[in-house]
KEKE-506171 format. One line per field, with one value per atom (N, C-alpha, C): residue number from 1; residue in one letter; atom name; x, y, z. Coordinates in nm, 2 decimals. Atoms other than C-alpha are relative to their C-alpha. Layout:
<recs>
resi: NUM; ...
resn: A; ...
name: CA; ...
u: X; ...
v: Y; ...
w: Z; ...
</recs>
This chain:
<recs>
resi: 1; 1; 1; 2; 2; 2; 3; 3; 3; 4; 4; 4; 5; 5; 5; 6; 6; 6; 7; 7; 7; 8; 8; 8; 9; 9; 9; 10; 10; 10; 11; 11; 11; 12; 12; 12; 13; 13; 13; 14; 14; 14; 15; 15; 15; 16; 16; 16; 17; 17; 17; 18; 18; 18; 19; 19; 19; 20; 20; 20; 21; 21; 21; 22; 22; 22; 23; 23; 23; 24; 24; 24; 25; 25; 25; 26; 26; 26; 27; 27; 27; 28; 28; 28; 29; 29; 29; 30; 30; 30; 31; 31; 31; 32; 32; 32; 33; 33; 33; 34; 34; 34; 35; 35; 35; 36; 36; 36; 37; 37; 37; 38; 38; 38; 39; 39; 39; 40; 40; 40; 41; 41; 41; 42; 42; 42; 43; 43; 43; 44; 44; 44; 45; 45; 45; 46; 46; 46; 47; 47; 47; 48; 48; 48; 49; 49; 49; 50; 50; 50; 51; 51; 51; 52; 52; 52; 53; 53; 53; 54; 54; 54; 55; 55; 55; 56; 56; 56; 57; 57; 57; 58; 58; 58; 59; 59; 59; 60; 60; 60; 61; 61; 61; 62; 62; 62; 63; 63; 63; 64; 64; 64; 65; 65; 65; 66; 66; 66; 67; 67; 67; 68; 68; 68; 69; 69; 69; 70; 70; 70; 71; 71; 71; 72; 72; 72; 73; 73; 73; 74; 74; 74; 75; 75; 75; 76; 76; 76; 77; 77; 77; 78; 78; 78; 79; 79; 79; 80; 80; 80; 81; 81; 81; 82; 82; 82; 83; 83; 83; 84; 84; 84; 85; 85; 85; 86; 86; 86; 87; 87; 87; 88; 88; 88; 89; 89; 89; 90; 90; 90; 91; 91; 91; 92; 92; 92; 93; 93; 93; 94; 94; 94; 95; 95; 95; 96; 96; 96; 97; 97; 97; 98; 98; 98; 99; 99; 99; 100; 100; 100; 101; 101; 101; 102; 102; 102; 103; 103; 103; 104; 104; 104; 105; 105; 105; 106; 106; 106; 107; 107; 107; 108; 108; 108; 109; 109; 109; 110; 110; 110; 111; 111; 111; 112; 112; 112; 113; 113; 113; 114; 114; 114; 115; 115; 115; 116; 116; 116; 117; 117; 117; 118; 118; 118; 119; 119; 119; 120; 120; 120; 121; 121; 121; 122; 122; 122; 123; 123; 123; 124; 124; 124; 125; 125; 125; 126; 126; 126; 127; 127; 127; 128; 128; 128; 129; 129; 129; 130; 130; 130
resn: X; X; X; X; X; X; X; X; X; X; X; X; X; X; X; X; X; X; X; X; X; X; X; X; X; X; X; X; X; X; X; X; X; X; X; X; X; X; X; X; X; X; X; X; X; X; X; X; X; X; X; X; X; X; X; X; X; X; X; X; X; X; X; X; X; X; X; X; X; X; X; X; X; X; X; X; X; X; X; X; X; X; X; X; X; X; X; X; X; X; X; X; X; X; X; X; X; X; X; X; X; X; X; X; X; X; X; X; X; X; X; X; X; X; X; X; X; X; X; X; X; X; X; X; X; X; X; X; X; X; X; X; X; X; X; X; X; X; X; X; X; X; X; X; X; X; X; X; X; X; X; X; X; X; X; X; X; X; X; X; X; X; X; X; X; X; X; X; X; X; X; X; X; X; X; X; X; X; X; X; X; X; X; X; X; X; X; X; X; X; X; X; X; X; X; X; X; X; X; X; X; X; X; X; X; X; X; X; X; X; X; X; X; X; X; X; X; X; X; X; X; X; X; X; X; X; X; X; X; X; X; X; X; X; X; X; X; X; X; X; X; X; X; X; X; X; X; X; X; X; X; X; X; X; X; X; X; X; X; X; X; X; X; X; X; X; X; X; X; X; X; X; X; X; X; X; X; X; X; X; X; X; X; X; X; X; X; X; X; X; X; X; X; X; X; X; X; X; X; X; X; X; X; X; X; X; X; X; X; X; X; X; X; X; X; X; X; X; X; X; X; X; X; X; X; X; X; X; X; X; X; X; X; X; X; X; X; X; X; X; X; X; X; X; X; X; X; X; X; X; X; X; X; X; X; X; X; X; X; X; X; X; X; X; X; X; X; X; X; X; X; X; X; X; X; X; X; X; X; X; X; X; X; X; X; X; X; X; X; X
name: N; CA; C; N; CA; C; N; CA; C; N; CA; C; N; CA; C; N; CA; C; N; CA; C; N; CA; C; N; CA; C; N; CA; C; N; CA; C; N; CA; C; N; CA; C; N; CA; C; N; CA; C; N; CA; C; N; CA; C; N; CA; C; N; CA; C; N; CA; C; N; CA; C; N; CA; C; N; CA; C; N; CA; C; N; CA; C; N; CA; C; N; CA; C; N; CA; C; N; CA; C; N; CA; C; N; CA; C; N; CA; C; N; CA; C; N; CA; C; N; CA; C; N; CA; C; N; CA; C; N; CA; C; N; CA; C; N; CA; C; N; CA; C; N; CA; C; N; CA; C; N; CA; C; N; CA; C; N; CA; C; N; CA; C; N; CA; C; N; CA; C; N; CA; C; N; CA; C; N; CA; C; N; CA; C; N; CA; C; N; CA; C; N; CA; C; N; CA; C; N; CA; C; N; CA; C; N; CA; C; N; CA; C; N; CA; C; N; CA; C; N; CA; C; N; CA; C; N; CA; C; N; CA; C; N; CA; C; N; CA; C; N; CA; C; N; CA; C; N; CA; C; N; CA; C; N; CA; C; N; CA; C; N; CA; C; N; CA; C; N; CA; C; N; CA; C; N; CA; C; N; CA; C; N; CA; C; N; CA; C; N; CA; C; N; CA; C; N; CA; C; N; CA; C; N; CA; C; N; CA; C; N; CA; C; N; CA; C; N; CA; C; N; CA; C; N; CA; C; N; CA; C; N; CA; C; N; CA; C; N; CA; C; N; CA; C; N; CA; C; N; CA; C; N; CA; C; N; CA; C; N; CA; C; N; CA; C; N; CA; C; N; CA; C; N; CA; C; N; CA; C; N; CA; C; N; CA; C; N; CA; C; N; CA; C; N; CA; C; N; CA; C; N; CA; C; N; CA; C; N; CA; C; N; CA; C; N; CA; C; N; CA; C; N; CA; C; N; CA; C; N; CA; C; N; CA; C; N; CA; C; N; CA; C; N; CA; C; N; CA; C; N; CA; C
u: -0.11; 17.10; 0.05; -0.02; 17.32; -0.02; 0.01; 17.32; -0.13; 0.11; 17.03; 0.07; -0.04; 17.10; -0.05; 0.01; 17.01; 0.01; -0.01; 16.93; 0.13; -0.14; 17.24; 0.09; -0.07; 17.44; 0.01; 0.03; 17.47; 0.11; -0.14; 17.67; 0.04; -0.07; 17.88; 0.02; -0.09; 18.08; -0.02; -0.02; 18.08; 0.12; -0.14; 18.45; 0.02; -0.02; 18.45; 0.12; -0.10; 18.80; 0.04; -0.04; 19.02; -0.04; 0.02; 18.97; -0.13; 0.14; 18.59; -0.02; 0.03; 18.37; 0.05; -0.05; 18.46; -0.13; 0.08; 18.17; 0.03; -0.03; 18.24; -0.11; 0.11; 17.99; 0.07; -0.07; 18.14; 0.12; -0.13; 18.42; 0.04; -0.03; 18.39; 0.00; -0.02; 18.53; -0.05; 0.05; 18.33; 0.05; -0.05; 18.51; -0.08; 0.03; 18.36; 0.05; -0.09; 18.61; -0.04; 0.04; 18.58; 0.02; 0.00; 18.52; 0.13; -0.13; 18.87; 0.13; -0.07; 19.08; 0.11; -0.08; 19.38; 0.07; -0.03; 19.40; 0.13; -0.10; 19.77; 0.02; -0.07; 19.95; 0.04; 0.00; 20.03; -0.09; 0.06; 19.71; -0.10; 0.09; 19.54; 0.10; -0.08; 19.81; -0.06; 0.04; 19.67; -0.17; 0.17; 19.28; 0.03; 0.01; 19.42; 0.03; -0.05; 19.59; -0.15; 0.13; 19.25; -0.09; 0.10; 19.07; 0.07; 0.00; 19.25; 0.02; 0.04; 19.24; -0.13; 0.12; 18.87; -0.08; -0.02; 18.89; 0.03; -0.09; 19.11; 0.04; -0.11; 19.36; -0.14; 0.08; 19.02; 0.03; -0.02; 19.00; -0.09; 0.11; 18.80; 0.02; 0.04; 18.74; -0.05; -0.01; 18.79; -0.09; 0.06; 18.52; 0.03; 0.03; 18.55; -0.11; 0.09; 18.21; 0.03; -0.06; 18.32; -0.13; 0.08; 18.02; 0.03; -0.08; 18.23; 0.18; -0.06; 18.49; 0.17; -0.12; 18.89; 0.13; -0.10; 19.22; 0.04; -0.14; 19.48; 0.09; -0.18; 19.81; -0.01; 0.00; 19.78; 0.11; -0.13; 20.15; -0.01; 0.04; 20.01; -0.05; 0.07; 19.82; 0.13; -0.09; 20.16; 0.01; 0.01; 20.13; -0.13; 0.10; 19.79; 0.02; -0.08; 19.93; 0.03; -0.07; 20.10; -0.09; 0.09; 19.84; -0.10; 0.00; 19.76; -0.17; 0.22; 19.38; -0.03; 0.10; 19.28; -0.01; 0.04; 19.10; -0.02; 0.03; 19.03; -0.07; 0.00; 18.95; -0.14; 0.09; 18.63; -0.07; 0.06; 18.48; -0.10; 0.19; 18.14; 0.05; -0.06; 18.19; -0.16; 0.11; 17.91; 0.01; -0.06; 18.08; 0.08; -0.06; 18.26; 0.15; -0.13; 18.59; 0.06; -0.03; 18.55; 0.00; -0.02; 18.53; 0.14; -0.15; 18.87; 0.07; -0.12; 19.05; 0.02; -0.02; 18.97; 0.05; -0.13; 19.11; 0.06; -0.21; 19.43; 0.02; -0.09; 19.43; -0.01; -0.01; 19.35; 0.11; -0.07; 19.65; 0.10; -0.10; 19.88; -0.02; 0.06; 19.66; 0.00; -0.04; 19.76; -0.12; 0.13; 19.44; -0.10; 0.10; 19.13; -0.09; 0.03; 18.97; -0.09; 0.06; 18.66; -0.08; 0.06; 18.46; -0.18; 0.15; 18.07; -0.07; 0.04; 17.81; -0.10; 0.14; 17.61; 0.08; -0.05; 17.72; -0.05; 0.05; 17.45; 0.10; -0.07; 17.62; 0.17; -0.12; 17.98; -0.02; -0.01; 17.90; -0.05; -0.03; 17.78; 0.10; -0.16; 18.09; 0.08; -0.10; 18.29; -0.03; 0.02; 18.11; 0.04; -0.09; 18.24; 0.14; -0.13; 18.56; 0.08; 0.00; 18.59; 0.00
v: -0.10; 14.39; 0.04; 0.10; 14.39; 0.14; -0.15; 14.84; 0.05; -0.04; 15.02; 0.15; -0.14; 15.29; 0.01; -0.06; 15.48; -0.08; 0.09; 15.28; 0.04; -0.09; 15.51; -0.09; 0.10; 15.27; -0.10; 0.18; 14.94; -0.08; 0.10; 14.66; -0.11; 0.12; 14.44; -0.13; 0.13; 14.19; 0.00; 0.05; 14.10; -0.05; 0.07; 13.95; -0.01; 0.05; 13.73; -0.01; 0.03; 13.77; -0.06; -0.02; 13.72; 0.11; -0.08; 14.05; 0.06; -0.04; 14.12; -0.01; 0.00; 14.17; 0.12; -0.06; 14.37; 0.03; -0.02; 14.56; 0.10; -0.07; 14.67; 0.01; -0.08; 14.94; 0.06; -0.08; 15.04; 0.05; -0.02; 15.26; 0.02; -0.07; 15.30; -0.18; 0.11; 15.00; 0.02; -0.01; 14.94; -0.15; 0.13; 14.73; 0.03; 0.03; 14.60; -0.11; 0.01; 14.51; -0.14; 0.07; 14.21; 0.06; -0.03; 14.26; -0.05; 0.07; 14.26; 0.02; 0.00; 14.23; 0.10; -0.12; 14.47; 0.00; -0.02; 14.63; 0.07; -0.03; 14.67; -0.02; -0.01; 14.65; -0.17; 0.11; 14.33; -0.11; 0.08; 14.18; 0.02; 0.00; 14.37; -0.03; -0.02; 14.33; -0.14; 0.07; 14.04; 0.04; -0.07; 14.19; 0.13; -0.09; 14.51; -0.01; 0.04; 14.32; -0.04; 0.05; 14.11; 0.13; -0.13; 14.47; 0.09; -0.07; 14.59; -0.03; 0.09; 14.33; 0.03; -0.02; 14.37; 0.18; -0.11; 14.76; 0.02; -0.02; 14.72; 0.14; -0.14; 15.04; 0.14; -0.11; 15.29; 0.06; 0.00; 15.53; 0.02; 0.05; 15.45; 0.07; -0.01; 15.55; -0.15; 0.08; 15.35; 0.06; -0.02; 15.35; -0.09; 0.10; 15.19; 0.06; -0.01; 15.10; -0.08; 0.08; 15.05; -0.02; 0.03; 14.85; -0.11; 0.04; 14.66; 0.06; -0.09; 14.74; -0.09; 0.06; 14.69; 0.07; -0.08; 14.83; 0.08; -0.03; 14.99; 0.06; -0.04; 15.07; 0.14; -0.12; 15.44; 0.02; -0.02; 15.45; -0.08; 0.05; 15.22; 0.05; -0.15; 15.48; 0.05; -0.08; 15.55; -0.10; 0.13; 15.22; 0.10; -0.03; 15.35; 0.16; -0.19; 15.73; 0.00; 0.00; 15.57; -0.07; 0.05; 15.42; 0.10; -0.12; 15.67; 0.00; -0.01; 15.52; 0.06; -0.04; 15.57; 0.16; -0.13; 15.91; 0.04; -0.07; 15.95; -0.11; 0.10; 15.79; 0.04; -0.08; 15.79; -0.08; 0.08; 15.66; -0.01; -0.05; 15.59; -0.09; 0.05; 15.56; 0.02; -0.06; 15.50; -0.03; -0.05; 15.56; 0.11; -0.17; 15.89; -0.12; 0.03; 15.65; -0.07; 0.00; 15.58; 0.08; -0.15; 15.92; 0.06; -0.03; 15.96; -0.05; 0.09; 15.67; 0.05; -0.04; 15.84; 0.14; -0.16; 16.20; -0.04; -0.02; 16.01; -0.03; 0.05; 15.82; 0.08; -0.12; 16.14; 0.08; -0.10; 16.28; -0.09; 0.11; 15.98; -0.04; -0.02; 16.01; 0.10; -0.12; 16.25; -0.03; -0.03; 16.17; 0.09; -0.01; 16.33; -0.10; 0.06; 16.22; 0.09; -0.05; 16.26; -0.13; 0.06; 16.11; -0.01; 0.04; 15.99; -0.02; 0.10; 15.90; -0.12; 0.12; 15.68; 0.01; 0.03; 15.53; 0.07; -0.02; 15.65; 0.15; -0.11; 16.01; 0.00; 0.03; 15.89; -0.11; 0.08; 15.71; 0.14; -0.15; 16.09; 0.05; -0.08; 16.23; -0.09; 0.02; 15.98; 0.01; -0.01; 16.03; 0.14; -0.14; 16.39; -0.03; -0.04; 16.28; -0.11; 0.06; 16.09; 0.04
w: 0.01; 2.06; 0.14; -0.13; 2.37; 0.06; -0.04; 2.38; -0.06; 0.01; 2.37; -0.06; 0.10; 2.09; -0.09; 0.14; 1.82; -0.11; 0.07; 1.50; -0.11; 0.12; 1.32; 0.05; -0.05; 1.54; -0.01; 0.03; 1.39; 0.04; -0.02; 1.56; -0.12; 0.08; 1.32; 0.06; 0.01; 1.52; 0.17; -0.14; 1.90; 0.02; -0.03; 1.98; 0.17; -0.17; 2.32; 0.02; 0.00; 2.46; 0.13; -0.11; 2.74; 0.14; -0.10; 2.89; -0.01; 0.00; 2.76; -0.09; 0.11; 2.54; -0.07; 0.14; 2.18; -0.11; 0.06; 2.04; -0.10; 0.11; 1.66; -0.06; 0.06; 1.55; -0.10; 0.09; 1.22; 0.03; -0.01; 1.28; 0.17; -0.12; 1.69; 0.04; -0.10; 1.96; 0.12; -0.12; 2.25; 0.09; -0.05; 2.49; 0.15; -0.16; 2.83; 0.03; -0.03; 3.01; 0.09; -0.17; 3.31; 0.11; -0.09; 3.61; 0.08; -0.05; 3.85; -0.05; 0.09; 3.51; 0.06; 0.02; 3.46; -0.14; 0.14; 3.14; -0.03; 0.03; 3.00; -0.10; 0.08; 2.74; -0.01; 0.03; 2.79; 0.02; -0.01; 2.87; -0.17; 0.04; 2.60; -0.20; 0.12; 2.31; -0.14; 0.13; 2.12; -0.03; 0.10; 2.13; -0.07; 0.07; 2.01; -0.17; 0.16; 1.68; -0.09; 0.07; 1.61; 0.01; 0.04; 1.64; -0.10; 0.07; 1.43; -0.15; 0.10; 1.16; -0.03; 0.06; 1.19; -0.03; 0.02; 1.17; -0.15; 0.12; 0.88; -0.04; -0.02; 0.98; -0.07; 0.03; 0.87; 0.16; -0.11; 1.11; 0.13; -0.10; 1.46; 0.12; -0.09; 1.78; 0.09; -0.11; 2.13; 0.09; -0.14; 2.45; 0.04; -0.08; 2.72; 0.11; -0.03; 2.83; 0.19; -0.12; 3.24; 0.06; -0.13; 3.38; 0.11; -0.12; 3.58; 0.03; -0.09; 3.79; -0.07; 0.01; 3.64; 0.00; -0.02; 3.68; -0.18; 0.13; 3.38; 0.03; -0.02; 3.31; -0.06; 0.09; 3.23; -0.11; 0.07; 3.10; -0.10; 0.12; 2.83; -0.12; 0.08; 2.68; -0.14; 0.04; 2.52; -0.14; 0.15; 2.26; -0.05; 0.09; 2.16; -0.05; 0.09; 2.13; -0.13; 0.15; 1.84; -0.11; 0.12; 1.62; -0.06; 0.09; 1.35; -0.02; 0.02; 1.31; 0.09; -0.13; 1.62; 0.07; 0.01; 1.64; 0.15; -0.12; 1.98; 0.08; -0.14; 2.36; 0.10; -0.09; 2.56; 0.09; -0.05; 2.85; 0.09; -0.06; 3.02; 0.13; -0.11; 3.38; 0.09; -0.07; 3.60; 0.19; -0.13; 3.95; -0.01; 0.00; 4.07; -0.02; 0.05; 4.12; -0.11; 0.13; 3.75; -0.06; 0.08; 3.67; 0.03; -0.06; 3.91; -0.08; 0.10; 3.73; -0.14; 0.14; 3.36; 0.01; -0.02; 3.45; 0.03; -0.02; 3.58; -0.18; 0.11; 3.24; -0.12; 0.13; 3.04; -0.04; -0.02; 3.15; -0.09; 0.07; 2.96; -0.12; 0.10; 2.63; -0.08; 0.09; 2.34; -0.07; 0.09; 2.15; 0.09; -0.03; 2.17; 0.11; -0.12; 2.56; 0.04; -0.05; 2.67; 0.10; -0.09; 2.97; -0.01; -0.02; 2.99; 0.11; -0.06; 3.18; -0.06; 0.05; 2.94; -0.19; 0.09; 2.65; -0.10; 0.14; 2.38; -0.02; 0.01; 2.46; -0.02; 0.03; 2.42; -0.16; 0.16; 2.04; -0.03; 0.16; 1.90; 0.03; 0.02; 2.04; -0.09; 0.08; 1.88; -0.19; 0.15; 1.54; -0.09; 0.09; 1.55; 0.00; 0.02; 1.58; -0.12; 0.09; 1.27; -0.15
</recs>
């Protein structure tokens, strides 16, 4: 098992992409990102279709699990604003200038956004927001 959690947390699907891996626990997306990458809109636009094929429009919750180091497009934030599943945004940062980069991109997110330092504690938050 590749996260060390709670057995209430079951992973379904792993999906190896371009920009990372794609960890589908039921209704929550745990992406870890590559190292370097820069996550946009246009890099991320075909893993968001296939996650949400394998979602199938129920509705879910996004982390991003940052253990390596990648950019994003905050102003992107504005595509995922608009998808009706998606309950809310959270991310596990384990540097301070990952905790700087997610209060800028909290400010460009209308969902529900909250920040971590460890993953198991960012999967119960997203179970209340569901």
């Amino acid at each position: 098992m590749p996260h060390n959690l709670p057995a209430e947390f079951q992973l379904k699907k792993i999906l190896e992409t371009e920009i990372g891996k794609l960890y589908f626990y039921e209704d929550i997306l745990v992406l870890e990102a590559k190292e370097g990458i820069t996550l946009s809109y246009d890099t991320g636009f075909s893993v968001l279709l296939k996650s949400l094929n394998i979602l199938d429009e129920k509705p879910w919750v996004y982390i991003g699990n940052r253990v390596n180091s990648y950019a994003t497009q905050p102003v992107d934030f504005k595509y995922l604003n608009e998808l009706p599943s998606l309950k809310a945004v959270g991310t596990v940062n384990y540097s301070e200038l990952g905790v700087l980069n997610s209060e800028l991109e909290s400010k460009f997110c209308t969902k529900p956004f909250e920040i971590f330092n460890n993953l198991e504690e960012a999967m119960i938050w997203a179970k209340t927001q569901l």
